[in-house]
N, C-alpha and C positions, 0 to 999 in steps of 0.2 A: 201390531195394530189390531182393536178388536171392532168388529162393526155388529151394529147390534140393527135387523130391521124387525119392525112387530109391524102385523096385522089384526084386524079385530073381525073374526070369525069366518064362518065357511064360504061364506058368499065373496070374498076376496082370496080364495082358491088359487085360479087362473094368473092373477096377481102375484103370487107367492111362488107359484111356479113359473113366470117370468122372470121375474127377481133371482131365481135358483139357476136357471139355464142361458144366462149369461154368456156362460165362457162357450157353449155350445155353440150357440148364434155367433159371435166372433171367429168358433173352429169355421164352422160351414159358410162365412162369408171369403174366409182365409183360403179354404179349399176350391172354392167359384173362383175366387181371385188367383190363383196359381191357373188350373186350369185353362183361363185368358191368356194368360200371361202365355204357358206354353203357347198359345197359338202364335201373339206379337213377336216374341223372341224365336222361337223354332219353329215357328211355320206349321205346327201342327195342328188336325181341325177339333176346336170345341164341339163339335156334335158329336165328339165319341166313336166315330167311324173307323179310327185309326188311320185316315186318308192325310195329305196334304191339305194345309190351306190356300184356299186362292186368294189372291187379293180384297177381293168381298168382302171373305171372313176374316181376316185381319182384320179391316177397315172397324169391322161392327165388332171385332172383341176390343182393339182400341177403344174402342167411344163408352163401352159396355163400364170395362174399366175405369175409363173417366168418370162416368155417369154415377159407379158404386162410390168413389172416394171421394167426389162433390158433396154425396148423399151424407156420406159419412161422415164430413168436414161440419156439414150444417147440421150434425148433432154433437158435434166436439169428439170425434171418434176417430180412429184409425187401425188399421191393419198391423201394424208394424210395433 
């Protein structure tokens, strides 16, 4: 499959380089979302600490979770 997108000049820059970093924005939404994830499944904490999570922080990487694939649902999107 060939995809062809045009732009008409420099002033849609920013635009073109949206369009270009795509797969990026999906890496780094995939990497937040692992991230969580370790916390729900292994109890690890998302602040990077390298500590245990307490139930708190479950609680809010759950929701956090939800809150991304809701997000993502209502632009026809997905992780996976």
């Amino acid at each position: 499959m060939k995809v062809t997108l045009e732009f008409d000049g420099n002033e849609e820059e920013s635009e073109i380089q949206v369009a270009l970093d795509g797969h990026k924005w999906k890496d780094a939404m995939w990497k937040l979302d692992q991230l969580l994830r370790n916390t729900t499944k292994y109890g690890t904490s998302f602040l990077l600490t390298g500590n245990l999570a307490n139930e708190q922080e479950i609680a809010i990487a759950e929701s956090i979770r939800e809150s991304i694939r809701d997000i993502l649902s209502d632009y026809n999107l997905n992780l996976d």
